[in-house]
Phi, psi and omega in degrees: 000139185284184210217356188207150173323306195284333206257004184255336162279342172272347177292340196261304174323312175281334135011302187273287210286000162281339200250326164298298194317298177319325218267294172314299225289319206248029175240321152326274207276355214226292207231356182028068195228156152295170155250012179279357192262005195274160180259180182267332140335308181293328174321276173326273186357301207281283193339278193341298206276004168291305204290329189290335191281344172284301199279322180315279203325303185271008176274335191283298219282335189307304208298315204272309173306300203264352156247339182290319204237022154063060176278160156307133191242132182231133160241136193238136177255124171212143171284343191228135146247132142270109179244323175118256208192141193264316192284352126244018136301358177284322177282000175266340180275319193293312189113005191237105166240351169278310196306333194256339192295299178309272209301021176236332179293317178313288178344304190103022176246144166279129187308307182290317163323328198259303183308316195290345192276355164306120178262123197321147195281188168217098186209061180185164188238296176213212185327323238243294186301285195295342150310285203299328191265328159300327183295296191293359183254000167247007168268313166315293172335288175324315212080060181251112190312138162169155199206109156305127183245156174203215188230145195229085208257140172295314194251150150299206231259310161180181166237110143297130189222167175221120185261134166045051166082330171279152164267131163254173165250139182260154138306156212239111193229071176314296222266346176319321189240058190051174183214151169276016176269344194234161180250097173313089174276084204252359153279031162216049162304144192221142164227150219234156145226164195245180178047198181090186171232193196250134160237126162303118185209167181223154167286158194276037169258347178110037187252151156290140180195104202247126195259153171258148203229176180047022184288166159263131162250165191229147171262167154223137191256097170310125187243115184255135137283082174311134161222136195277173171243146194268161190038061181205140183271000145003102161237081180297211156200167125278129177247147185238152158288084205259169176224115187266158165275152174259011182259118190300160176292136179282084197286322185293319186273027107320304153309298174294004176097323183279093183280318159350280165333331212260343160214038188277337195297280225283342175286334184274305170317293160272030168299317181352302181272348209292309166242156158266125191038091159273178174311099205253039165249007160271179165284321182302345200266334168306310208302333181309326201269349164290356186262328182281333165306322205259322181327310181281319178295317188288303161015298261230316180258349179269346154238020156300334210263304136003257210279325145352290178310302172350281177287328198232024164080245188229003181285085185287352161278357156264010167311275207301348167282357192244349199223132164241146184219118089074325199296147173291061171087195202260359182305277165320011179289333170310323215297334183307305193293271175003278180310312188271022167244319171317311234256300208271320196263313177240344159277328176102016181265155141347146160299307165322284207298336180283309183289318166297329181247048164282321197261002134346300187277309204279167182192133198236124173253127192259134222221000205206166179225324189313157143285308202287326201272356182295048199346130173219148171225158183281173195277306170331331179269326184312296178314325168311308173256339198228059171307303199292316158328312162280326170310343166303307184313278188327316170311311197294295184328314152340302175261343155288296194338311161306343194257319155320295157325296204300320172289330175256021187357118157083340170275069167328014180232354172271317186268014140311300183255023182238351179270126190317298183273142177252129181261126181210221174259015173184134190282139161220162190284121160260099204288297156327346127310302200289317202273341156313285191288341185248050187220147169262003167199147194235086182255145166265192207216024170196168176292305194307324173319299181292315165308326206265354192278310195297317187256016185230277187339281187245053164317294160303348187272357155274341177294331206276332190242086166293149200021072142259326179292169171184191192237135159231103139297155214293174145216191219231145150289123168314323182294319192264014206247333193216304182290324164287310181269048184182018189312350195264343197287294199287336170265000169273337185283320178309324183290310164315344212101342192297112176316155197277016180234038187292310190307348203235014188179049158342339174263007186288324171306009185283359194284322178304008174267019168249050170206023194266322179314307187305143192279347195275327165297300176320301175273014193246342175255001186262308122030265167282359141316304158284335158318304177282355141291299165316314177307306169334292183331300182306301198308328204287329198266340186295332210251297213233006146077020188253146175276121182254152174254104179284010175270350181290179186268132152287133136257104237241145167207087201249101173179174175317143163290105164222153195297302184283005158273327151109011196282342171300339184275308163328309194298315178317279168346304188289328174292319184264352169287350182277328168275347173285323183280316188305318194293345219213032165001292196265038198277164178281144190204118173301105177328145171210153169252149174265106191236090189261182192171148196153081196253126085097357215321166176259015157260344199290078202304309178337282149320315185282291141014280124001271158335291169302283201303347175270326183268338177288319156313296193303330169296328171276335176290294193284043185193029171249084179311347197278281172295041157062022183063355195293341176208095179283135187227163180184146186211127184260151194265186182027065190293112200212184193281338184273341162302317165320298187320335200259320192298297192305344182280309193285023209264143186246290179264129201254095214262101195234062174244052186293151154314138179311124246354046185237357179251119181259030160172266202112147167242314189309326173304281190337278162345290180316297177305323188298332183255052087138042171271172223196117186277157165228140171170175170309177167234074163230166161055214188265356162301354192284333165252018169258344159266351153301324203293306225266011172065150175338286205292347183273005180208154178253094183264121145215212172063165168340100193276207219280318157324317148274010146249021184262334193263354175275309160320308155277336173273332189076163207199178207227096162317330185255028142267007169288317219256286190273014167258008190206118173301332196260350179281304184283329148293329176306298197283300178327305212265317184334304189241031166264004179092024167250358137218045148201127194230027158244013193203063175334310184283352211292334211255356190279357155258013157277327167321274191318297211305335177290295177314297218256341191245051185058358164080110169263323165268002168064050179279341180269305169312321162289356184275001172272302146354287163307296168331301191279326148349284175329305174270358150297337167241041152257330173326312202265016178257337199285318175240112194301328170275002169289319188294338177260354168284302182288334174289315190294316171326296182322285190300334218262327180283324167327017196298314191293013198215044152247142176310326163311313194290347190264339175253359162303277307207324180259004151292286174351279260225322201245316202265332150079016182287111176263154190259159194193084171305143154225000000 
């Protein structure tokens, strides 16, 4: 390490001038350009594959280190990563980010431009896909041995647009011209097979053993993502899965003119990989998507299985000491069944000795409270696509059920409700059983979550697993939440004092509570508050062509569109502050913009909904001179992480208002505080420790807790007396839905009606707006002084210690995975 300002300036220079070389080198050699012809794609492109080239060397020594000493390994199965753009958190992790800055400047190109041509990767949807991807950057970070398995899907999730206020969808074709992170790996191609049937056979000792015979098969081709760990020579990876067909082009139906026929085999083998979550409300599209689940997990364990053999031969009772697995929520849960048919069916172990050490291995993180959201698949597709499996399934069941008598004599209603297949009016798999039973631990992803997962959810199944539950609440990585989508935030810590190693050791910001009183601090953090609005401002006049005042309060509400996340009870708000302005023109009022993000599922007729209506509104308000610019609304489309980058900094207020025990952590709250937004929400999901962390008087709470809307539940309540009890309510849903704003479509809003009114408030939107309302108005109140307001902002970032993903994945290293580091 240099020892002195010069010799740490000449490392950064030459540095610089390595990164110039690299840069010219693969602008040569690479893309065979002058550089006077490059385009700033080309530009990216080069940067990209110089910083990658850096990150390769200590991603060959991670690798080389973690097979030489045969380390414990943790694989985490997920269907989504959201990693967003890469380049630059890959030069904030490496350490040359000044380094990459100069030399593209040197160049004679502008930085943010040549960064902006990077396109978000697209293999994640929300809150879920982007956990996993702060998690892989905090196992690098940590030194943990570990290797993310996914889907390597040609289209993301979709591109969001909006025609007349409705959304539609485009394909997200992240991937047309390739991306430079990744490495094609195709000698450790896997073929997987599906369908066929079970045929009864024994073996020549005379043991039964029934082979699956007539299958289809698919290949998957490994796609690697380095991931660097910051300030560390760490380098993990991900690995994706694309999936080729093994049936070669059909040259004789080629020959015969049916050129269709002629790759229709090889056009279905690579659907697979092709979308994220397709529309699973037809059958064909359920049947896709268990076939992109067991794809990716048999992939996934087959090279997991793979790479074992290697260092420890065929000694299958040192697995679970060298493999920890992982599932992401229940999408990856086959893999329980999956490993036990590899172990019993092509390794020869016993059922026991194979089911211990399945339950050994697995460790199931649960992510949802809906029922509906708990994957079931029916048996009939199972039997379809998966004979031998299910037949597993039923064996594992089997013997819980036994296991159950013995504990429960006679209580059918217990092993009603302890059982994998669930009996209705079509028997299903219940993948969130099955992934229960076959984990030696079980986490929620909040405090509150995870208690109500032990007394609601899965009860009995803690009666029956007594300490298999436990808690992680999520955390968010700092490098990308805060030091990368927030540099003037991270050069005021720099001004301050802070140590410079704050991204990797989140509690060094507590120091800033001896600078939240001070005014000079207050106005140097508020300050960059308004920088990073005013930028917001351009995206906001570029995407939705609206003018915004970057001195109003952002009022930010950025996450998946869903009924229990609530943004229609915001819209209520927004509806009734907007007739207090029209009746009342000059009343005071703190200006404020409405700042949404948000797509959507394309079945979800509600959501989309929604959606018409917040944009259908923000049009008659922002373009109503009577009130006075005083209330902006705006929903920026195709809501994704580098758009987040742009949103959170510049966020005054953080809008968490999910129904009480229906979110089960949130992450965008997190984000949100640490760059000095100020929450308004329930006491659900993880606001319930950020208001233990940032203290009482530093957050805004309201509403219904979990005890009362668990008592509305059981007694049940009349939405229209909620409705005909509060006059600003009832005009709030009334003007809505009368067609004055959309009057070429009357009707368009009448399910939102209903679903409050006529089909029980399921989310308790009614119940809660006065609650909400009156909320509001304690934070406009509490916006008039800015310098109290920037003291409670500053606070938010300075407390934010407990909500970094390192503390989160320390903590499911320690306690779940039993993962030791293996610094290099």
């Amino acid at each position: 390490m240099p020892n002195t300002s010069q010799e740490l300036s000449n490392t950064n220079t030459a540095s610089c001038l390595e990164l110039k070389e690299g840069i010219l080198y693969h602008m040569r050699y690479t893309l065979a350009l002058r550089s006077e012809q490059a385009s700033k794609r080309d530009w990216w492109l080069c940067l990209s594959l110089a910083v990658r080239d850096r990150i390769i060397d200590d991603m060959v020594e991670t690798q080389a280190r973690h097979n030489q000493d045969n380390v414990r390994r943790l694989y985490y199965l997920s269907m989504e990563y959201l990693m967003g753009r890469m380049l630059v958190n890959n030069v904030h992790n490496i350490r040359v980010f000044e380094q990459a800055q100069q030399a593209i400047t040197e160049l004679g190109q502008n930085w943010d431009e040549i960064c902006d041509e990077e396109m978000d990767m697209g293999l994640g949807n929300g809150g879920l896909g982007r956990l996993a991807a702060c998690f892989l950057d905090s196992l690098a970070t940590l030194d943990l041995p570990a290797v993310g398995y996914g889907i390597y899907y040609e289209f993301g999730l979709f591109k969001q647009a909006f025609q007349s206020g409705k959304q539609v969808e485009h394909p997200d074709t992240w991937i047309n011209y390739g991306t430079p992170w990744e490495l094609v790996r195709p000698e450790y191609a896997q073929t997987i097979q599906f369908y066929g049937r079970v045929e009864e056979s024994y073996d020549s000792y005379g043991n039964y053993h029934p082979l699956w015979v007539e299958t289809k098969n698919v290949l998957g081709i490994p796609h690697d993502i380095p991931v660097a760990g910051y300030d560390t020579k760490t380098v993990n990876f991900l690995r994706l899965w694309s999936s080729r067909s093994t049936e070669d082009f059909d040259l004789d139906e080629f020959n015969k003119g049916d050129y269709v026929e002629a790759v229709r085999s090889k056009a279905i083998g690579e659907t697979i990989s092709k979308v994220l979550y397709p529309n699973d409300t037809t059958e064909n599209g359920k049947e896709l998507r268990l076939v992109q689940q067991y794809f990716f997990v048999a992939c996934s364990l087959a090279d997991i299985l793979r790479r074992f053999e290697r260092n420890n031969g065929s000694d299958w009772e040192v697995l679970a000491e060298k493999a920890a697995i992982q599932l992401n929520d229940t999408h990856p849960a086959i893999a329980v069944v999956e490993l036990m048919r590899i172990l019993v069916d092509d390794k020869r172990l016993h059922w026991d000795q194979a089911w211990s050490l399945v339950t050994r291995i697995f460790a199931y993180t649960n992510h949802t409270l809906l029922p509906e959201a708990l994957e079931t698949w029916s048996v009939a597709l199972f039997e379809k696509v998966l004979p031998r499996h299910l037949q597993f399934i039923y064996e594992i069941n089997h013997r819980l059920m036994d296991d159950v008598e013995a504990r429960w004599p006679g209580r059918d209603d217990i092993k009603q409700a302890l059982s994998i297949i669930e009996e209705g009016h079509g028997k299903m798999v219940r993948m969130a059983h099955l992934a229960v039973v076959g984990s030696h631990k079980v986490n929620g992803v909040a405090a509150l979550h995870s208690q109500l997962l032990k007394t609601d959810l899965f009860a009995r199944f803690d009666e029956f697993y007594p300490g298999k539950f436990t808690n992680k609440t999520n955390g968010i990585t700092p490098r990308r939440w805060l030091l990368n989508c927030n540099s003037g935030l991270a050069q005021l810590f720099d001004q301050y004092g802070i140590e410079s190693d704050w991204p990797k050791n989140l509690d060094r910001l507590r120091k800033l509570e001896n600078f939240a009183d001070e005014p000079e601090f207050q106005q140097a953090f508020m300050k960059v508050k308004l920088q990073n609005k005013q930028a917001l401002t351009q995206v906001i006049k570029a995407e939705c062509g609206v003018d915004v005042d970057p001195n109003a309060m952002f009022d930010v509400q950025i996450k998946r569109l869903h009924e229990y996340k609530r943004q229609h009870l915001t819209l209520l708000n927004i509806l009734t502050l907007y007739h207090r302005l029209l009746n009342n023109p000059d009343m005071d009022m703190v200006p404020r913009v409405f700042i949404f993000g948000a797509k959507a599922a394309p079945g979800y007729a509600l959501a989309k909904t929604i959606i018409y209506a917040i944009n259908a509104v923000a049009e008659a308000v922002n373009n109503d001179v009577r009130i006075q610019g005083k209330l902006k609304v705006v929903f920026l489309p195709n809501y994704r992480v580098s758009l987040a980058a742009k949103i959170i900094p510049a966020a005054d207020l953080s809008e968490q208002i999910s129904t009480a025990g229906k979110e089960a952590s949130g992450t965008g709250n997190m984000k949100l505080a640490l760059n000095g937004a100020l929450t308004i929400g329930t006491l659900d999901g993880a606001n319930v420790e950020i208001q233990e962390e940032v203290g009482d008087e530093n957050i805004f709470i309201f509403g219904l807790k979990i005890e009362d809307v668990q008592a509305l539940d059981r007694n049940g309540y009349n939405p229209y007396d909620y409705y005909y009890g509060d006059e600003e309510l009832r005009n709030a849903l009334d003007w809505l839905c009368s067609g004055y704003f959309s009057p070429y479509d009357p009707h368009a809003f009448d399910e939102i009606r209903r679903t409050l009114l006529d089909q029980g408030d399921r989310f308790k939107v009614l119940v809660d707006y006065r609650a909400y309302v009156e909320c509001q108005e304690r934070v406009s109140e509490a916006y008039r002084d800015q310098n109290h307001w920037a003291k409670m902002a500053i606070l938010n970032t300075a407390r934010m210690a407990k909500f970094s993903s390192d503390r989160t994945i320390q903590e499911y290293a320690d306690e779940i995975w039993h993962l030791p580091a293996c610094p290099i």
